[in-house]
N, C-alpha and C positions, 0 to 999 in steps of 0.2 A: 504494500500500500504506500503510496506515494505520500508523504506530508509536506504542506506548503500551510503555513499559515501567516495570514496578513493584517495589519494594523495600518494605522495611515502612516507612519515614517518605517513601516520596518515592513523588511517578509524573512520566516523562517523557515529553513526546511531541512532535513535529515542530513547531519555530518557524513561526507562522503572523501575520499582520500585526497581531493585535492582540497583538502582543509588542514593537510596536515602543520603546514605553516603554524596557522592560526592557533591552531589547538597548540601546538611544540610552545608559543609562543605565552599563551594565558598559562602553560606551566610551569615557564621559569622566570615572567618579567618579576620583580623585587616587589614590586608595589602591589600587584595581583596575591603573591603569596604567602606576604608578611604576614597576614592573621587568617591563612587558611591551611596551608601545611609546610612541612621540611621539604626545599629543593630536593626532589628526585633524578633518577638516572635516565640517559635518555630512552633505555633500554627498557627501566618502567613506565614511561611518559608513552612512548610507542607501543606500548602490550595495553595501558589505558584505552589509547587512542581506536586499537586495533579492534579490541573487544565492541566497542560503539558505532563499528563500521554495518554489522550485516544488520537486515533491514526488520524494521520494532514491529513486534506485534504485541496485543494483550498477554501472548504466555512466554514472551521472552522475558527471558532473567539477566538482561544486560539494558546498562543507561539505553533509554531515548536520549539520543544527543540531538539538539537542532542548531543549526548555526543561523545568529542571529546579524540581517541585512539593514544596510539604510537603503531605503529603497531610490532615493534621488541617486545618489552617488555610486554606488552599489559596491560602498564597503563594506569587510568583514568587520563585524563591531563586538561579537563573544559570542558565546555559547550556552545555551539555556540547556533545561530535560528533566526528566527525571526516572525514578527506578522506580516498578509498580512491581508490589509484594506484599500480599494478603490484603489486598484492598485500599491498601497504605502510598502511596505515589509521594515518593521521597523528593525535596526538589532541589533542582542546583541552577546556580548560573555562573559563570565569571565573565566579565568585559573587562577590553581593553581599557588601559589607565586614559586614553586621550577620550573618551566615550561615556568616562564618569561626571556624574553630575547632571543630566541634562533627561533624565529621566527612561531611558531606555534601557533598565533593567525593570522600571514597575510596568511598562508598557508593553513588556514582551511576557514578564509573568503574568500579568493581568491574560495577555492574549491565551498564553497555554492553558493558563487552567480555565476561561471558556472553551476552548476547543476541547478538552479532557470531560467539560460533561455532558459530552457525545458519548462515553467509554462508563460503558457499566460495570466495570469492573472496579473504578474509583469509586471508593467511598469516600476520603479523605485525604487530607496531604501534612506532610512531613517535610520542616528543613531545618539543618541543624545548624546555626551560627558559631564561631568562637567569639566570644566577649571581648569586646574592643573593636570589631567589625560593626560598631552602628550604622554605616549607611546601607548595612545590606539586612541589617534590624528595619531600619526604616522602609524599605521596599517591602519586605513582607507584611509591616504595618498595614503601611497602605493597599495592600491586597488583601487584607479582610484575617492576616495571620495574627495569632495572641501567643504569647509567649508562656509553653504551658508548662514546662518543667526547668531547674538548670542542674548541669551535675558538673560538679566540683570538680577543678582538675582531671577532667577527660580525658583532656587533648595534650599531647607534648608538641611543640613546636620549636625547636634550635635547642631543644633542652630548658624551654621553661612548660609548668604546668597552666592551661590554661580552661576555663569553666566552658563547656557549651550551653548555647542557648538552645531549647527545642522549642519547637515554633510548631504552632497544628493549625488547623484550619479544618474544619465538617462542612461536609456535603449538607447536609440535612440541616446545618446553622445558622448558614451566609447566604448573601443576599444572592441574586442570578446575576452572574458575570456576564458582561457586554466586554466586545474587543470594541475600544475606544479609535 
């Protein structure tokens, strides 16, 4: 099944190898992964990448990766998705550090998870922040997410410990999503 989904400045659509750029890229710039993980090898960045390539269905057990477009320009601007497991639709994103700020991370999550409730296998969604990452706290805000658990010292990142935020959002709680 082909995914293409569109917003007014953006279209997205299923990570495909000539993205490997992009993706190489949101995984080792400094500022992308200061409060998301330890710099990896390029050896794991490409088994990541690799796994996200064959094409999503409901019983795949590998990320939906989409890569997210400006549609004027038709640059690569990050990558959104998420992993669906046991009704639970975990969610990620990362963009480009030139692409922060101007709202194309709530405008592309907004979009997916209208498109996702086409997919009756979602019940709900899941994303886990590290503390100190508030702008990516504030995207999920604004998508209708509540911050529903934190566990202490989770995450190691350069060798410090650091708390995750878990963020939910219910099918059956929130309002009906429109792509804006």
């Amino acid at each position: 099944m082909a995914i293409n989904i569109e917003t007014k400045r953006l279209i997205m659509r299923q990570l495909s190898g000539e993205d490997w750029s992009l993706y190489y890229e949101l995984q080792t710039d400094p500022v992308i992964i200061d409060l998301c993980f330890d710099q990896r090898s390029e050896t794991d960045i490409k088994t990541g990448f690799e796994s996200r390539l064959p094409n999503w269905t409901t019983d795949s057990e590998h990320w939906l990766c989409l890569v997210i477009i400006e549609k004027e320009s038709g640059n690569k601007v990050g990558i959104t998705g998420f992993n669906l497991a046991d009704g639970i639709a975990e969610i990620g994103y990362l963009l480009l550090p030139c692409f922060h700020g101007i709202g194309y991370a709530t405008e592309s999550l907004e979009a997916l998870l209208a498109w996702t409730q086409n997919i009756d296998e979602v019940n709900g969604y899941n994303a886990v922040v590290t503390k100190g990452n508030i702008a990516s706290e504030r995207v999920l805000e604004k998508c209708g997410f509540n911050l529903s658990k934190i566990e202490q010292n989770a995450y190691e990142i350069r060798g410090q410990l650091y708390d995750d935020h878990i963020y939910t959002l219910q099918l059956k709680s929130h309002r009906k999503l429109t792509v804006k």
